[in-house]
C-alpha positions in Angstrom: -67.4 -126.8 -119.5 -63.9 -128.4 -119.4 -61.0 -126.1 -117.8 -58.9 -124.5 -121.1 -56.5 -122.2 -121.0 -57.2 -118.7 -121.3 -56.6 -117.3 -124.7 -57.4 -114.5 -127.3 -55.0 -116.2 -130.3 -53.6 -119.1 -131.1 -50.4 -117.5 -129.9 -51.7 -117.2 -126.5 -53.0 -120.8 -126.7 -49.2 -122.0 -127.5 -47.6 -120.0 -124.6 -50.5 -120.6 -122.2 -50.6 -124.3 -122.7 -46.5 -124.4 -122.3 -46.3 -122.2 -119.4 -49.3 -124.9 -117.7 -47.9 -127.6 -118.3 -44.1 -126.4 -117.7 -41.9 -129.3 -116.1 -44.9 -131.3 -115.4 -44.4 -134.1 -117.8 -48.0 -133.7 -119.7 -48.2 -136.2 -123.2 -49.6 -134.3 -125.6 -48.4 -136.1 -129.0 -48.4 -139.4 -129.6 -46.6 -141.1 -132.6 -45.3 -144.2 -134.0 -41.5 -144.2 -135.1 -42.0 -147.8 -137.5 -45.5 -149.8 -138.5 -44.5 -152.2 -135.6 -43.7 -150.3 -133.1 -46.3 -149.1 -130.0 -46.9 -145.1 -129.6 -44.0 -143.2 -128.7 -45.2 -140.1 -126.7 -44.3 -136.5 -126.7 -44.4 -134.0 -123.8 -45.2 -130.4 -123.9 -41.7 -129.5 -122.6 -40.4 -130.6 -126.0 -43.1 -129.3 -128.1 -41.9 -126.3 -125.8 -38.7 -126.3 -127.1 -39.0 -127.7 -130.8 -41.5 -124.6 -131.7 -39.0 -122.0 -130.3 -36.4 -123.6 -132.3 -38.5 -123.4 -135.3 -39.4 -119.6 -134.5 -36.0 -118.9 -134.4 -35.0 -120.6 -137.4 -38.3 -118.6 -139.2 -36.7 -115.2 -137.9 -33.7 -116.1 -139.0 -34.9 -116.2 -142.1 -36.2 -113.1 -142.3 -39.8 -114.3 -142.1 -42.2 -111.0 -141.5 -45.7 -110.8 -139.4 -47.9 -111.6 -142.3 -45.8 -113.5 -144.2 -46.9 -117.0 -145.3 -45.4 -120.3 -144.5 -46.2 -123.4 -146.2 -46.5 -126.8 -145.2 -47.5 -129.8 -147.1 -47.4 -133.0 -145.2 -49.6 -135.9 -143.8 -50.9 -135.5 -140.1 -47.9 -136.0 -137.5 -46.3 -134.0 -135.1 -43.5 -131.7 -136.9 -46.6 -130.6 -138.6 -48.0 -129.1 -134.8 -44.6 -127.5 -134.5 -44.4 -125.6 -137.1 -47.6 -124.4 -137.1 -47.5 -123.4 -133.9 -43.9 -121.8 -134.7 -45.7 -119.9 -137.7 -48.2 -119.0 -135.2 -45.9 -117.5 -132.5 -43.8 -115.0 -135.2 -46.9 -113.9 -136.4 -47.0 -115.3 -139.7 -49.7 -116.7 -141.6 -49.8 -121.0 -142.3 -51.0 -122.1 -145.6 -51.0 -126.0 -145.5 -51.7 -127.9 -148.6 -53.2 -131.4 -149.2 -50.9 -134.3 -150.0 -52.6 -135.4 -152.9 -52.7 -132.2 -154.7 -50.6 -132.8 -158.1 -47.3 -130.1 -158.8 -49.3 -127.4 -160.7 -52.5 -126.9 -158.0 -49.7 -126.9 -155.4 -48.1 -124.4 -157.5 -50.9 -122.5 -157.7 -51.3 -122.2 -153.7 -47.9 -121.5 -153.2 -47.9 -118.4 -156.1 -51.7 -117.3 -155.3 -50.5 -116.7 -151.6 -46.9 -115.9 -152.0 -45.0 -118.6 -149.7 -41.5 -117.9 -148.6 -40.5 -121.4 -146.8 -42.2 -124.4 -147.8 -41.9 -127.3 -145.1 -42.7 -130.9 -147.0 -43.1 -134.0 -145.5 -41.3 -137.0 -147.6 -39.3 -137.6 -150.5 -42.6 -137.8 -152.4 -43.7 -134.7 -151.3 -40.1 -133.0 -151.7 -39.7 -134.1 -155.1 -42.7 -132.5 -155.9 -41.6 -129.0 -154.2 -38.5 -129.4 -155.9 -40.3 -129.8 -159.3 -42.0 -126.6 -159.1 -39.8 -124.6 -156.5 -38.5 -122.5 -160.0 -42.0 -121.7 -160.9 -42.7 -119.6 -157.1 -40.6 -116.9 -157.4 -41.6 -115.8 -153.5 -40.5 -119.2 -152.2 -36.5 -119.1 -150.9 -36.1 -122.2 -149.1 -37.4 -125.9 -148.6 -37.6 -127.9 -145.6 -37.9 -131.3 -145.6 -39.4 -133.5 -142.3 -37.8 -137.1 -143.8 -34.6 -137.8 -145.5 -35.3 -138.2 -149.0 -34.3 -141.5 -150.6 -32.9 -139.7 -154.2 -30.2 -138.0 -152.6 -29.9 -135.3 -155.5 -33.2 -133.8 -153.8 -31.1 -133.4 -151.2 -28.2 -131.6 -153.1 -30.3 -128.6 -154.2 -29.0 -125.6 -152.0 -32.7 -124.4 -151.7 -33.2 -127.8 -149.5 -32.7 -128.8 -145.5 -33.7 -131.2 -143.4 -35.6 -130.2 -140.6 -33.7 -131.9 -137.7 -30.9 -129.5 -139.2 -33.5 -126.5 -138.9 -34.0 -127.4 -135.2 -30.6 -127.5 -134.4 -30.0 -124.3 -136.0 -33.1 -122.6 -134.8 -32.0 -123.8 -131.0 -28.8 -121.9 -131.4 -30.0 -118.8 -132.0 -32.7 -119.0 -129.9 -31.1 -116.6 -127.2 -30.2 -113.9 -129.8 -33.7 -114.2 -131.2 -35.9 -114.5 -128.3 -36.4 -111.1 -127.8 -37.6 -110.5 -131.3 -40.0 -113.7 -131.0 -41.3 -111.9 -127.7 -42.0 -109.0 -129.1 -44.0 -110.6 -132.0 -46.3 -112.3 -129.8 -47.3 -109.4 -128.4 -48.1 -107.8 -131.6 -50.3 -110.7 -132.8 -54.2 -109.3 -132.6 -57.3 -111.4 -132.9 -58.2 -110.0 -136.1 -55.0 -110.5 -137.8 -55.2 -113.8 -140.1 -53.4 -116.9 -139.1 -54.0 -119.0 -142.2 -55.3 -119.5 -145.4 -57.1 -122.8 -146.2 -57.5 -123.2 -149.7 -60.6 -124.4 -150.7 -60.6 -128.2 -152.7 -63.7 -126.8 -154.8 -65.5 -129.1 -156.5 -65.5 -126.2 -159.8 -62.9 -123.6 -160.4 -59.8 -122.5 -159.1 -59.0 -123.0 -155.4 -59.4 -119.9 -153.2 -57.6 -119.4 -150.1 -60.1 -118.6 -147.4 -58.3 -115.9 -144.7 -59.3 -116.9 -141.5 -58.3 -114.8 -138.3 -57.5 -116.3 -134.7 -60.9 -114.4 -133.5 -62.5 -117.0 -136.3 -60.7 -119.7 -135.6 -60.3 -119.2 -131.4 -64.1 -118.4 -131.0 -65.1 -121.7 -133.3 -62.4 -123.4 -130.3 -64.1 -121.9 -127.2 -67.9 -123.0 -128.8 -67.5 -125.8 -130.0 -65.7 -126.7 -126.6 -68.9 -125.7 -124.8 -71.2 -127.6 -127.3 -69.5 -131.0 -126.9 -68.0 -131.7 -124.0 -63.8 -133.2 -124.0 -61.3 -133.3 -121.5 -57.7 -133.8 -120.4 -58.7 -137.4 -119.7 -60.1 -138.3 -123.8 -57.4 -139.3 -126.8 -58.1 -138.3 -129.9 -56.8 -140.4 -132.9 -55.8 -137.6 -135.8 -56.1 -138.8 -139.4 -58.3 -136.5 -141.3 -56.0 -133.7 -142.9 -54.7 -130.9 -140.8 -55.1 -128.7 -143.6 -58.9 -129.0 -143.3 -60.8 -126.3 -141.3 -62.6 -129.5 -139.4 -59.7 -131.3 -138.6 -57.8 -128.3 -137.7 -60.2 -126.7 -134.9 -61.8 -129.5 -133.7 -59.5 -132.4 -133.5 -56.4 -130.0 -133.3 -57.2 -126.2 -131.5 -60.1 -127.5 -129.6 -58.2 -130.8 -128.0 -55.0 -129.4 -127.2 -56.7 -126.2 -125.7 -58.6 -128.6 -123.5 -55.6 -131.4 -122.4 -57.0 -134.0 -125.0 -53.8 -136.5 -126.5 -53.5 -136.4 -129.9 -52.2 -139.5 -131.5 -51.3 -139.6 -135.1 -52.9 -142.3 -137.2 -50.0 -143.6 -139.5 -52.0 -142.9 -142.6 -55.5 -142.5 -143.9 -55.3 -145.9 -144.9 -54.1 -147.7 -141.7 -57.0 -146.3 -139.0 -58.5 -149.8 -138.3 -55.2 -150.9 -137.6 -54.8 -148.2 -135.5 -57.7 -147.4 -133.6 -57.1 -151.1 -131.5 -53.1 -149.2 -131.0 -54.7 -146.0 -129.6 -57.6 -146.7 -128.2 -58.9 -143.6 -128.9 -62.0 -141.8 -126.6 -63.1 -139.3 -129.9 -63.0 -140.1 -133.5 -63.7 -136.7 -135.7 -64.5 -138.2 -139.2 -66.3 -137.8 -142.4 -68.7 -140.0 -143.4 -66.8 -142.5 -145.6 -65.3 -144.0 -142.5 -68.6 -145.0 -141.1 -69.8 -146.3 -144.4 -67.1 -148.6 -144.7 -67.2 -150.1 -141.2 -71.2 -150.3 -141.7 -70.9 -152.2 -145.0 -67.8 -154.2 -143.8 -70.5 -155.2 -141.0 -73.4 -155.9 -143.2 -71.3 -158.1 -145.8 -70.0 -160.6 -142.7 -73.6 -160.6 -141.6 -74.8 -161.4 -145.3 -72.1 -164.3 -145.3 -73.0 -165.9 -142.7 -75.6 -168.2 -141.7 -79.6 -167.6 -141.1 -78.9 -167.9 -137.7 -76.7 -165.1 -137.4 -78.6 -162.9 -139.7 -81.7 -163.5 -137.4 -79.3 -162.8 -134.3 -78.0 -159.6 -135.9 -81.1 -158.5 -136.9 -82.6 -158.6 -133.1 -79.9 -156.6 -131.9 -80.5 -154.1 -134.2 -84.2 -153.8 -133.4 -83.4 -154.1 -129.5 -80.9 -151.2 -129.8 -83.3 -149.6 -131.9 -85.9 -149.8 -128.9 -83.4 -149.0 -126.7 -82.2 -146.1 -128.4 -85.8 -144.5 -128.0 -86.0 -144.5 -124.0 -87.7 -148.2 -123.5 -86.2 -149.8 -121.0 -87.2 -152.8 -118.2 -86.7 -156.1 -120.2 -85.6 -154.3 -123.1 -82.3 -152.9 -120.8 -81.4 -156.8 -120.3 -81.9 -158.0 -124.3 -79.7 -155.0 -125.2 -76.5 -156.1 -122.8 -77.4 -159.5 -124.3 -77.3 -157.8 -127.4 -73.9 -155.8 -126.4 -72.4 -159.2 -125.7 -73.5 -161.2 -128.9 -73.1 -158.3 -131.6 -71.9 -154.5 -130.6 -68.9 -155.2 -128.3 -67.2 -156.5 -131.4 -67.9 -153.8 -133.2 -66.6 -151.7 -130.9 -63.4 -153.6 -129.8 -62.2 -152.9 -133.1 -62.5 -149.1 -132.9 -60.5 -149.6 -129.4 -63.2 -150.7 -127.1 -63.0 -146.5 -125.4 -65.0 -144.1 -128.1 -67.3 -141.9 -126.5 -67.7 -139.7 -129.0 -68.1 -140.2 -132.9 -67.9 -136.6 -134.6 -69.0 -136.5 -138.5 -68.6 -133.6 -140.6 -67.5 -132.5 -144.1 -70.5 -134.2 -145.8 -74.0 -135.2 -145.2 -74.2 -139.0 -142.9 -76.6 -141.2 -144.5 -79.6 -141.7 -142.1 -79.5 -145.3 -141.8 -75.8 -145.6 -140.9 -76.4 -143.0 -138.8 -79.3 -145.0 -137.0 -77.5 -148.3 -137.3 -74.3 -146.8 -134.9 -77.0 -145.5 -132.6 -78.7 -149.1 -132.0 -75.5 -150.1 -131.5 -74.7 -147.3 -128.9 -72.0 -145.8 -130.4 -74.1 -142.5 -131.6 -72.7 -140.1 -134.0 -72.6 -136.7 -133.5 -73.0 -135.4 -137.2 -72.3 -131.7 -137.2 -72.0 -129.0 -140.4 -69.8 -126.0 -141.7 -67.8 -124.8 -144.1 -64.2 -123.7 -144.2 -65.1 -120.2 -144.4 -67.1 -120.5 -140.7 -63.9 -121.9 -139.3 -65.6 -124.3 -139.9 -68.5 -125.1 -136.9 -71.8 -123.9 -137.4 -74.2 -126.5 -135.8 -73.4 -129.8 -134.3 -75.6 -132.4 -132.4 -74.9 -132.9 -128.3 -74.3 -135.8 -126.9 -77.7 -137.6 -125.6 -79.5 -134.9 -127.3 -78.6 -136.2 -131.2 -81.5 -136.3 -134.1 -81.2 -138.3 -136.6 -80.8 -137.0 -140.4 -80.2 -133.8 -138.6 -76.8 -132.0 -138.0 -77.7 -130.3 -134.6 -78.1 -126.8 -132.9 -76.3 -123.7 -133.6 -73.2 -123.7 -131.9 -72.9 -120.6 -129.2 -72.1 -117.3 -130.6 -73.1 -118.1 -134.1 -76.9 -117.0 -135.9 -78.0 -119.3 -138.6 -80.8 -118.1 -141.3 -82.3 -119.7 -144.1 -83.2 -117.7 -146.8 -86.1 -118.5 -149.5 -85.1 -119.6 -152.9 -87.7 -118.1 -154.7 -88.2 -114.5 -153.1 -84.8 -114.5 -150.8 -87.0 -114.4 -147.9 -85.9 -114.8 -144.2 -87.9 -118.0 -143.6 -86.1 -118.1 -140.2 -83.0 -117.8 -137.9 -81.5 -119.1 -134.6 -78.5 -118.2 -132.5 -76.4 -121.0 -131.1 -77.7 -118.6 -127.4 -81.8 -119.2 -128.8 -81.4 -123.2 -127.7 -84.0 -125.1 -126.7 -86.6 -123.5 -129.5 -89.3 -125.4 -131.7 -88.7 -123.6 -134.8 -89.4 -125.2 -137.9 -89.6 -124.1 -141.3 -89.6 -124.4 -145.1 -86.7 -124.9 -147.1 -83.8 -122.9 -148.5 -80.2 -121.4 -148.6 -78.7 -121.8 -145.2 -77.2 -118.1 -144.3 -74.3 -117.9 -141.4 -72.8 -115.0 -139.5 -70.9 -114.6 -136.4 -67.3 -114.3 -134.7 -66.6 -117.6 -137.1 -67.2 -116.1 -140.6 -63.9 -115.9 -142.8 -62.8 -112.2 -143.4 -62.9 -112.7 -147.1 -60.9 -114.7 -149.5 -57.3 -113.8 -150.4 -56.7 -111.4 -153.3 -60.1 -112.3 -154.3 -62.5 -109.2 -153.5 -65.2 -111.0 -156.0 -65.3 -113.6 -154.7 -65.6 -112.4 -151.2 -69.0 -110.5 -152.1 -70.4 -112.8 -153.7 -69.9 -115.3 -150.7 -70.5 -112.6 -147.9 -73.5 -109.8 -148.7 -73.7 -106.3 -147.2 -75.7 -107.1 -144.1 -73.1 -109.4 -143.0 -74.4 -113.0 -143.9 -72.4 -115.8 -145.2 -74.4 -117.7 -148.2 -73.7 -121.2 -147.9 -75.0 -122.7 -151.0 -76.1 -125.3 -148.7 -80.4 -126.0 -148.9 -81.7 -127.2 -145.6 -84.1 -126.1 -143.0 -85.0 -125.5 -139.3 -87.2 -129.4 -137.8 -87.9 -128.0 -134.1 -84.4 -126.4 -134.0 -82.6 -128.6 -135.6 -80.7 -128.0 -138.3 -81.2 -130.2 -141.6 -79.2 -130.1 -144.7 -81.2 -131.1 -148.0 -78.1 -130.2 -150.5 -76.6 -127.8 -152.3 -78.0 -125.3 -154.9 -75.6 -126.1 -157.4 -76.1 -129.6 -157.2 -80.0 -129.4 -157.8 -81.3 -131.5 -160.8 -84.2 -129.8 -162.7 -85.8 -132.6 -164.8 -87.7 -132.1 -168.2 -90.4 -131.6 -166.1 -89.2 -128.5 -164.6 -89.2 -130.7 -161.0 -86.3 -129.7 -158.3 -84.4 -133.0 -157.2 -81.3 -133.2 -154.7 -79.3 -135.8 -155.6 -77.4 -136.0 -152.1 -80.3 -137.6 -150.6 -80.5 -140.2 -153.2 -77.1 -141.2 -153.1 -76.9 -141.6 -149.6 -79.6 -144.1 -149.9 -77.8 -145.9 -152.3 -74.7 -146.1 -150.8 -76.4 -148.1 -147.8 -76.2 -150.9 -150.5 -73.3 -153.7 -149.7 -73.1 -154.0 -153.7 -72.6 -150.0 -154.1 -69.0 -148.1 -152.9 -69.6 -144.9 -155.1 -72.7 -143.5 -157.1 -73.5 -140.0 -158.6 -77.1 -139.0 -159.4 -77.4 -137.7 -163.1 -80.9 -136.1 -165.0 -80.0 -132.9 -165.6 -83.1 -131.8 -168.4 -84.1 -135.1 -168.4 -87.3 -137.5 -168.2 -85.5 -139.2 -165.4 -83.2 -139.9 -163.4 -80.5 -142.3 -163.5 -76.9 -143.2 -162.0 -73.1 -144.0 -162.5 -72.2 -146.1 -160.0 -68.9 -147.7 -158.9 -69.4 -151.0 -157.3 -68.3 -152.8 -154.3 -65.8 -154.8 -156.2 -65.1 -157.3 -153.3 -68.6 -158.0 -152.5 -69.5 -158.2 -156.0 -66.1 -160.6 -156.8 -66.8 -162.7 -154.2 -70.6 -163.0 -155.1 -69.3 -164.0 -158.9 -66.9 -166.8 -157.7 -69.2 -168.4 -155.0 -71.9 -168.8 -158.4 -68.4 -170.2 -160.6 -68.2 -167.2 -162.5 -64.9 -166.4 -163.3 -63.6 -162.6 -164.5 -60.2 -161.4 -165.4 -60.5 -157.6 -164.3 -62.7 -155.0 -163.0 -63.6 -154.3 -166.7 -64.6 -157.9 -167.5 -67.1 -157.7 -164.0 -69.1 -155.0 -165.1 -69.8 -156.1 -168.4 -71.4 -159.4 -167.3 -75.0 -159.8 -167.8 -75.0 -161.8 -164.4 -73.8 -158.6 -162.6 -75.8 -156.2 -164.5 -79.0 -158.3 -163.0 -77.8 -157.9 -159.8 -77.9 -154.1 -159.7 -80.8 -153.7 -161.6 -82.5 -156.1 -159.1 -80.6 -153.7 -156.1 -82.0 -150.2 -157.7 -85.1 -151.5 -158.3 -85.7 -152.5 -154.9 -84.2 -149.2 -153.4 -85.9 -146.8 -155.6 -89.3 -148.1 -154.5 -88.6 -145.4 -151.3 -88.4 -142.5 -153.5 -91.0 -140.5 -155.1 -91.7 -140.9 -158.7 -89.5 -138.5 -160.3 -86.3 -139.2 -157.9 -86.4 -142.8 -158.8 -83.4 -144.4 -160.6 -84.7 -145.7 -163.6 -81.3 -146.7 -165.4 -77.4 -147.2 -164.6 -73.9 -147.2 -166.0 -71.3 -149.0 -164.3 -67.5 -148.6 -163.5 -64.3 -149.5 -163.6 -62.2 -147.3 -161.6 -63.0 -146.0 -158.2 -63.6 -142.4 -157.7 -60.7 -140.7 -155.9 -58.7 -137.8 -154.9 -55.6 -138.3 -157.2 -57.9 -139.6 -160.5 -59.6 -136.0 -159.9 -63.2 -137.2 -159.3 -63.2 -135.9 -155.5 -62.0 -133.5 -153.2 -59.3 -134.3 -150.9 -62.5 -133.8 -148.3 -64.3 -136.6 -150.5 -67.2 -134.7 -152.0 -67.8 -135.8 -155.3 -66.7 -133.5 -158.4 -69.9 -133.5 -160.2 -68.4 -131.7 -163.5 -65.6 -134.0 -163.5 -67.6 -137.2 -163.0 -70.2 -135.5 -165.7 -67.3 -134.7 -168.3 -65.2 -137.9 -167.6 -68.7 -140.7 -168.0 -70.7 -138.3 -170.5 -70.4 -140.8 -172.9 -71.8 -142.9 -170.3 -74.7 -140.4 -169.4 -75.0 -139.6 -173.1 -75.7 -143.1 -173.9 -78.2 -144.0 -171.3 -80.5 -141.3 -172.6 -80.0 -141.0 -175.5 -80.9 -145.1 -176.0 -84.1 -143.4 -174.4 -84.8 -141.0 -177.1 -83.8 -143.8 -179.8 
């Protein structure tokens, strides 16, 4: 296990971590100050000394143990200092996503009663300053960049953080006592933060997770998978996500890892050359796109390649599985001709590939393993902090997410009869049980202590013995922990048959021609699919036959394209069993994202929304059926 500081909260973790690396010139952040410039790094002797400012600042401000502070900003470093400042007065940090319009923001910051609200840019100030007069618990914003509109600047409720420092540093000395004396009334049980929950129905609720939940999930997942002060981490996922917050934040700097910021969601290829990263915590979207990006160069070019591509694959594959002797040579061949490229543009150092928020299709998944670059797919949810099982390295399954962590007991629970079909704790590892499917139960140091203002809720989600109910279907394969979907997301067809979508899709999506698709049958004779292609494979497929298009409307109503994905679902479908096969589509236009409403910020599809937005779609395809 890699040397971490001792610690009991995440205010111990800050003050351990400064007092270790005191005067010793450790890195810890990295950032970019412009697109062109290299990484700029950041010692811990200023983190030191920017938190303390901000703690200051905080108490001057009258901020209370238990009060919230919110923050609403992309991944960078002010957002680690004031967190960590948050975390050192004994507050509680409620961080929002970036996309989230005014009125769910609104709803965060009234639901959970925020008194300063730290934003990021001018966007994201505007916005605060659009709904600052609806949160009557908010006194003050703070804003990370100098706005461009200067009259968001003007209103007296707004500062600039480099002000804040300043401010905060100068009464540091009057305040330090208080800020002492605050740390040492922080417990483990006392919340630290409440992560709101995207929800793919309903209203957000704001999960309350304590530094026991979230410091446990640290020390265990540390001790699962293996990381060190010698590994850099490049940070793009959301902060404000359970998964990006312990694992690529908590659990890196608690072990010496370098965090360096991606500029955006959008720029990580560009950055990952820049970094050169050693661990790359993701969801699944990311290794979808590089897969297809792979397989559309390989379809463009010539036989030759295809062929040479192709064996690679199939060597990797054998080597993958233990064979070794002449197959050890044809893979280095197989390094030299086809994988080192792929992995020069990740940076040319990742040892570790960590997947979570969403289920990895299998044949990416097995496609990064023949290339030796193996995935480590692991599963939670925000209310377990989030870690409940994750593969280890040279010990991965495929279509699996792993063992229990340490410290954690996993149970699933029959459907029909809410039998205990099985458990394991994360301590139980190596075992060989197996067994039948259903709801995935959780408990342990990790699970939330209930949702905020929301007793309801909270028993629903947590029953009287304890457990945690997931939602999530899966099952025990020889101690490994498989996840077949969730409960709400089960199709029951006219037939009275139970059909998982997830599974489905993720076959789908291993299509170059497909970006997006969502399963759809509810009551029906069949299945079928809206599906949002890959409109630059498709587009360039169009022009190389001389068909021209004017839009992304005009492609989708061509008879030539509509062959082509008939053809493509046909051919897929021929893998599933007869009542999961796709029997008819709708395409299009528009691609399904966060700010259009049809997914999370976390990138799980809004089922409802997709359903209520295309039923016209879905109405039409069987009802043409029934006509």
């Amino acid at each position: 296990m890699p040397t971490i500081v001792p610690f009991e909260t995440l205010t111990e973790l800050f003050l351990n971590l400064s007092e270790k690396h005191k005067g010793k010139d450790k890195n810890q952040f990295y950032y970019k100050p412009t697109p062109d410039t290299p990484y700029k790094p950041i010692q811990w002797d200023q983190v030191t000394d920017d938190v303390s400012s901000i703690a200051s600042y905080l108490i001057e401000k009258g901020v209370e143990k238990g009060d919230r502070v919110g923050i609403l900003s992309e991944n960078r470093y002010e957002w680690a200092v004031v967190d960590l400042a948050i975390q050192l007065v004994g507050g509680i940090n409620v961080s929002l996503y970036t996309t989230l319009p005014p009125h769910q923001s609104a709803y965060i910051l009234q639901d959970s009663g925020v008194k300063i609200f730290f934003v990021s840019t001018g966007f994201q100030l505007k916005k605060a300053v659009e709904i600052f007069d609806d949160c009557e618990d908010l006194s003050e914003v703070i804003a990370f960049d100098e706005p461009k509109l200067e009259h968001l600047q003007e209103e007296n409720y707004v500062r600039m953080f480099d002000d804040v420092l300043l401010d905060g540093g100068k009464h540091l000395q009057k305040n330090w006592d208080t800020i002492k004396k605050r740390t040492q009334e922080v417990e483990p049980d006392d919340v630290c933060t409440l992560i709101y929950t995207s929800g793919t129905t309903g209203k957000p609720k704001g999960a309350m997770l304590t530094h026991h939940n979230i410091v446990s999930n640290v020390k265990a997942a540390t001790q699962h998978i293996y990381w060190d002060h010698t590994d850099r981490l490049l940070s793009f996922l959301p902060l404000c996500h359970s998964f990006e917050r312990t694992a690529g934040y908590y659990a890196m700097i608690s072990s010496g890892v370098e965090i360096y910021y991606a500029e955006s969601v959008d720029t990580v290829s560009k950055n990952m050359p820049e970094a050169k990263p050693t661990i790359m915590i993701s969801v699944p979207r990311l290794f979808e796109k590089m897969y297809n990006l792979i397989v559309k160069s390989v379809e463009e070019g010539s036989d030759a390649k295809k062929a040479i591509f192709n064996w690679a694959v199939e060597t990797g594959r054998k080597y993958s599985e233990g064979k070794r002797g002449l197959v050890t040579l044809q893979k280095k061949i197989a390094d030299k001709l086809v994988f080192d490229k792929l992995k020069e543009r990740t940076g040319g150092h990742v040892r570790l590939f960590v997947s979570g928020g969403a289920a990895l299709p299998p044949d990416i998944d097995t496609f990064f393993q023949c290339a030796g670059m193996n995935i480590l797919q692991g599963y939670g949810l925000t209310e377990t902090s989030p870690v409940m099982a994750a593969n280890k390295p040279g010990q991965e399954k495929i279509g699996a997410v792993g063992t229990i962590i340490p410290g954690v007991t996993v149970a699933i629970q029959g459907l029909e009869n809410a039998e205990m079909l099985g458990q394991i704790s994360g301590e139980d590892y190596p075992t060989s049980l197996s067994t039948g499917e259903g709801e995935i139960l959780c408990k342990g140091p990790n699970v939330m202590k209930g949702y905020w203002k929301n007793e309801e809720a909270t028993n629903e989600m947590i029953d009287d013995d304890g457990w945690l109910h997931t939602g999530d279907v899966g099952k025990f394969d020889d101690g490994f922990l498989k996840i077949t979907d969730r409960i709400k997301h089960m199709i029951v067809n006219a037939g009275g048959k139970n059909i998982y979508p997830g599974p489905i899709e993720d076959l789908f999506k291993t299509s170059k021609w497909i970006d997006q698709i969502v399963v759809v049958g509810e009551g029906q004779n069949y299945m079928a699919a809206i599906i949002v292609p890959d409109f630059e494979a498709v587009g360039k497929f169009l022009k190389d036959q001389g068909i021209k298009f004017a839009d992304n409307n005009e492609l989708i109503a061509l008879d030539e394209v509509k062959d082509l994905f008939k053809k493509e679902i046909r051919s897929f479908s021929k893998e599933l069993a007869s009542h999961e096969k796709i029997r008819d589509f709708r395409l299009v236009a528009d691609e399904f994202t966060v700010e259009t409403g049809e997914i999370t910020p976390t990138l799980k599809v809004k089922r409802r929304v997709i359903a209520d937005k295309y039923g016209h779609l879905i109405d039409d395809i069987f009802n043409e059926d029934k006509d």
